[in-house]
N, C-alpha and C positions, 0 to 999 in steps of 0.2 A: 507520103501522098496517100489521099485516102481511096479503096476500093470500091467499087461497085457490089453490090447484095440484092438477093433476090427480095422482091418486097415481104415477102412471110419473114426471113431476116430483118430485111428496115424494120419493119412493126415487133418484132421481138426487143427493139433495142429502145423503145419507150420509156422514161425513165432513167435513163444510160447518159452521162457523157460521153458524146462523141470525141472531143478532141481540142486540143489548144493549137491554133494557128502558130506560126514564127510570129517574131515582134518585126515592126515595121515602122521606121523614122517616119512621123511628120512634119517638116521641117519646113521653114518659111517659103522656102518657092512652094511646095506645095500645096500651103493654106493660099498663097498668092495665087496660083493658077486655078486654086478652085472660086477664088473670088473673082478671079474673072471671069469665068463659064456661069457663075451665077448671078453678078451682078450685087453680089454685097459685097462692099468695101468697108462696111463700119470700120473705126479706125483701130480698136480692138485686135485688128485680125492681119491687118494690113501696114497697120503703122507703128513699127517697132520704137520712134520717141514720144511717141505720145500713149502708149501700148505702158510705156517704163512708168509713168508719172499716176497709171489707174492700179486699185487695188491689186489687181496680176500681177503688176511688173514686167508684165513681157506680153508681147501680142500670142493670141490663142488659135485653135482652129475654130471651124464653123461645128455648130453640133450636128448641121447635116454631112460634113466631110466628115465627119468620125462615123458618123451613121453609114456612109456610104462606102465604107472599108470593107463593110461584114459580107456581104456578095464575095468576096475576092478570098477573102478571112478562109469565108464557109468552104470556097472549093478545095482547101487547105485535107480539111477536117471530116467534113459531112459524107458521107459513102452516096453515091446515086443508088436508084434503082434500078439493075438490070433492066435492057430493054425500055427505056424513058427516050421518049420522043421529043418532050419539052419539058422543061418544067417554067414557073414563072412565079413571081415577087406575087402576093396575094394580097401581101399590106402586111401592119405589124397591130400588138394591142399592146398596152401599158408602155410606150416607149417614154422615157425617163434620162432625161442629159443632169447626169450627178456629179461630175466632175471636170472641168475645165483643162484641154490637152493642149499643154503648153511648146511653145514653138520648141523644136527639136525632140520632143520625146517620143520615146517608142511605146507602141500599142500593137495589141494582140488579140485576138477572141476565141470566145470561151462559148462551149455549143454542147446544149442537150438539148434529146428528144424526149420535148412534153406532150405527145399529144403524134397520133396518127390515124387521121378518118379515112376508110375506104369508101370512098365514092363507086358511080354506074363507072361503066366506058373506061375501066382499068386508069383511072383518076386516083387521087390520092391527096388529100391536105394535110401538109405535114407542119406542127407548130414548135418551134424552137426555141429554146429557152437561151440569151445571146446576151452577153457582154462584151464590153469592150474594154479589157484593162489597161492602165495604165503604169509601166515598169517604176517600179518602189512608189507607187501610189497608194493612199490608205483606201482609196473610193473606186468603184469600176468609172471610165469616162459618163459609159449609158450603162442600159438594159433593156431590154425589151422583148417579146415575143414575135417573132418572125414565122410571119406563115408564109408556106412554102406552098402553092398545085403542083403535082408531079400527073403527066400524063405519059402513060404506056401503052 
């Protein structure tokens, strides 16, 4: 579990891998329940005989539900800032779905610190260098840069 650091700490660790998360089953209810809170059913994702007969062979997750792991991934890995009153999702840049996470496999994420702006008002944009791997996969699922506002 990772610790909390003063921000003169966070900012020293620029550059630094933070940490690799546990690996985490995706497995068919899950790609299921996320297609129903979304409202994509392609059949890709939801229909394991018709899932068999496409290039796959097997229904996949959504590249948003792999995406939407790393929030969970991150609190794994990433240390807060002492004294953080909020922090919040800022958006991502180059986000990049490379690899297709096939029903049952486990995935994990992978976190360094690219980048940390001190803002006014004890602010903080923190930018994250984030994969999301795939166990005995040659390709990460994604990648992306994940920016982080930290307010203290």
């Amino acid at each position: 579990m990772r610790e909390d650091v003063t921000a003169e700490e966070f900012m020293a660790l620029v550059g630094s891998e933070l940490g690799v998360s546990a690996w985490t089953t995706v497995d068919q209810a899950r790609i299921d329940g996320f297609a129903e809170v979304t409202g994509d059913h392609q059949f890709i994702h939801v229909d394991p005989e018709a899932a068999r007969a496409s290039p796959l062979g097997t229904t996949v997750a959504h590249g948003f539900l792999s995406l939407s792991l790393v929030a969970a991934f991150s609190r794994e890995v990433v240390p807060g800032i002492r004294g953080t009153r909020m922090s919040f999702n800022y958006g991502t840049n180059r986000l990049r779905f490379l690899a297709p996470v096939r029903s049952g496999s486990r995935v994990r994420g992978r976190f360094k610190l690219k980048a940390v702006e001190a803002q006014d008002h004890g602010r903080y944009l923190a930018n994250l260098e984030v994969q999301v791997e795939i166990e005995g996969g040659e390709r990460p699922a994604l990648a992306l840069e994940w920016l982080i506002l930290v307010m203290t």
